[in-house]
C-alpha positions, 0 to 999 in steps of 0.5 A: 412413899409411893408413885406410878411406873412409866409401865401400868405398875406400882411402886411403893417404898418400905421404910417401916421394919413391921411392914417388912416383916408382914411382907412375908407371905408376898416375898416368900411367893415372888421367891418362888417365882423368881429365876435367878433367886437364891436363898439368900434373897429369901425373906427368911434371909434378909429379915433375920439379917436386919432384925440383927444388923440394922443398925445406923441404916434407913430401910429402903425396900423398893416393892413393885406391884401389879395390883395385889400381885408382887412382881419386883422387889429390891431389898435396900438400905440407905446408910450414911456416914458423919453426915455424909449423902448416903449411899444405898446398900443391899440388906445384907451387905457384909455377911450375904454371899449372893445379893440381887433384887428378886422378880417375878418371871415374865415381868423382868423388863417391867421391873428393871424399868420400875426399878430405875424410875423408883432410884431416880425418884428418891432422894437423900442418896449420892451413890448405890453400891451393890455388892456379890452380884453375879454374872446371872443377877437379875440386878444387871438388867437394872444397872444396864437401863440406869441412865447415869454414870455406871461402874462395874468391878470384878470382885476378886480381891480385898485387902488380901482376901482372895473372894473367888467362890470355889464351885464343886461340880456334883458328881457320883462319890467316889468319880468325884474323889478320882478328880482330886489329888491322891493325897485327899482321896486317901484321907477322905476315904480314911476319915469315912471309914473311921467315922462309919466305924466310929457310929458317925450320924450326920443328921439334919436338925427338924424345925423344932431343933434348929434354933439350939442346933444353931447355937451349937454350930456357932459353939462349935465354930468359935471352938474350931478357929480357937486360936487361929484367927477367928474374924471378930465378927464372928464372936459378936452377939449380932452374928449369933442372933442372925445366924439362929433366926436365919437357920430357924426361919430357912429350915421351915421354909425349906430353903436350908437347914444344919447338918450335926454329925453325931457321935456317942449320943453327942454333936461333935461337928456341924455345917449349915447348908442353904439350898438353892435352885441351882446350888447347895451352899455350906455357908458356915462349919464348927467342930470340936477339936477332938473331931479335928484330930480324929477326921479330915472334917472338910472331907466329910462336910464335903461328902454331906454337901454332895450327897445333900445336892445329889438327893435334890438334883442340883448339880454343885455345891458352892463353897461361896467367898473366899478362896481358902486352900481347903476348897480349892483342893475340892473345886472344879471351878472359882467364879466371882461376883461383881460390884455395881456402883451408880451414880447421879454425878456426871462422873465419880471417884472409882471405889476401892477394887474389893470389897467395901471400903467402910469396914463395918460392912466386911464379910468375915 
């Protein structure tokens, strides 16, 4: 499908997964070239997640074109429920922290225009529920123009889930360790030196290792959360299959990588780190048990993901969802995303305050 702008650009709608993947070369460059993109809105992202999770959804990727020139993007998918009207989700709702629609800096008002007129041309959908939208997305300037019913929800709670993101601010080593408690500077302290004496190497895997350095952090993490809880879907096979394309394909382009501490020739622990333009996220961890018991394991990867933002000159390392007491001991803030409902009706049923209400769309 494709059709004019009220502006001189042009719109096309990509249903076909192979067009996706050979829209590589242009997403990866309109990344580059947008403001307020994170990684997870790289193509990196987004096409290992619909290679695994595309199941029962429809693609809907709004492209906007200023001739050959990428300028907008909205990554969606129309999904419907027992023959229901579908709603439109962004790719990747569910397991993506950060979602928004990717614009080329200088065509942002262009592109928000585009981005409704493309809405109120489609059919076969009642309702668009965009999901981790934060007070920087580019995403609102859209909601903000949709001329019909909006709803706008500060997501803080689901179902007992606190989903604040916890931020550390970046900050010299040991000035970070004197704004925490006395208890955690002294384990810190502790587990380093016991890892520095031990001939603890944290290393990041190259390209070429990445895909089995995932698989062992998706090991690791199963042995971690043995017998504590471990959200389901995180034994999945889908879950493995995303995670090692996403840490293969955003070690290449440069867009994140894992982390493997090494002891005594083996991987004893592991953290995969995505790199933004404004943050170093740690988006998953996993570690043996014997690891567990020798280190306070958040401790190191804490000191890693600061040492990695500071070698790169980005000023926080964000914990993203979830507001467990391990982070918060670490956190100089939470800030929280919002939930962006639009709607053709006159007026709508308010969803559910948290996240979403189907539960094939839960994070962890």
């Amino acid at each position: 499908m494709n059709w004019r702008a009220a502006r001189p650009l042009k719109i096309i709608v990509i249903n076909d997964a192979q067009d996706f993947a050979d829209l590589k070369k242009e997403w990866e460059n309109l990344y580059q070239n947008s403001t307020h993109a994170t990684p997870f809105q790289s193509w990196a992202w987004l096409y290992s997640w619909w290679e695994s999770y595309c199941e029962d959804s429809e693609l809907r990727l709004i492209t906007v074109w200023d001739g050959d020139l990428l300028v907008g993007l909205m990554p969606l998918m129309l999904k419907r429920w027992w023959g229901s009207p579908g709603w439109l989700l962004f790719i990747g709702t569910g397991l993506t922290d950060y979602l928004d629609i990717l614009v080329r800096e200088g065509w942002e008002a262009q592109v928000a225009t585009a981005g409704v007129e493309a809405l109120r041309r489609m059919n076969l959908w009642t309702m668009v529920d965009l999901h981790e939208i934060s007070s920087e997305a580019a995403a609102l300037s859209l909601c903000r123009r949709w001329p019909g019913p909006r709803l706008y929800i500060l997501q803080k709670a689901w179902q007992g889930w606190q989903l604040g993101y916890p931020v550390i601010e970046v900050k010299p080593w040991d000035e970070l360790l004197m704004s925490v408690s006395t208890r955690l500077r002294k384990n810190a302290r502790r587990s380093l030196r016991q890892a520095g004496e031990d001939g603890v190497r944290c290393l990041l895997a190259r390209s070429e290792e990445a895909e089995h350095a995932a698989r062992r952090l998706i090991a690791l993490h199963q042995e971690m959360w043995q017998g504590r809880g471990i959200d389901q879907e995180h034994l999945s096979e889908r879950f493995r299959s995303h995670v090692v394309a996403a840490a293969k394909r955003l070690t290449v382009c440069g867009a994140g990588g894992i982390y493997e501490f090494w002891r005594n020739g083996k991987v004893v622990a592991s953290h995969f780190l995505l790199f933004g333009r404004d943050f170093v996220a740690d988006y998953l961890v996993g570690a043996k048990q014997e690891a567990l018991q020798r280190y306070q394991m958040h401790s190191l990867y804490t000191w890693n993901a600061v040492m990695v933002a500071r070698s790169k000159g980005i000023a926080r390392v964000n914990l993203l969802r979830g507001e467990e007491p391990y982070k918060l001991r670490w956190a100089t803030e939470v800030v929280y995303n919002y939930r962006v409902v639009l709607s053709r009706k006159p007026a709508f049923g308010r969803p559910s305050r948290g996240g979403t209400s189907h539960p094939d769309l839960a994070r962890r």
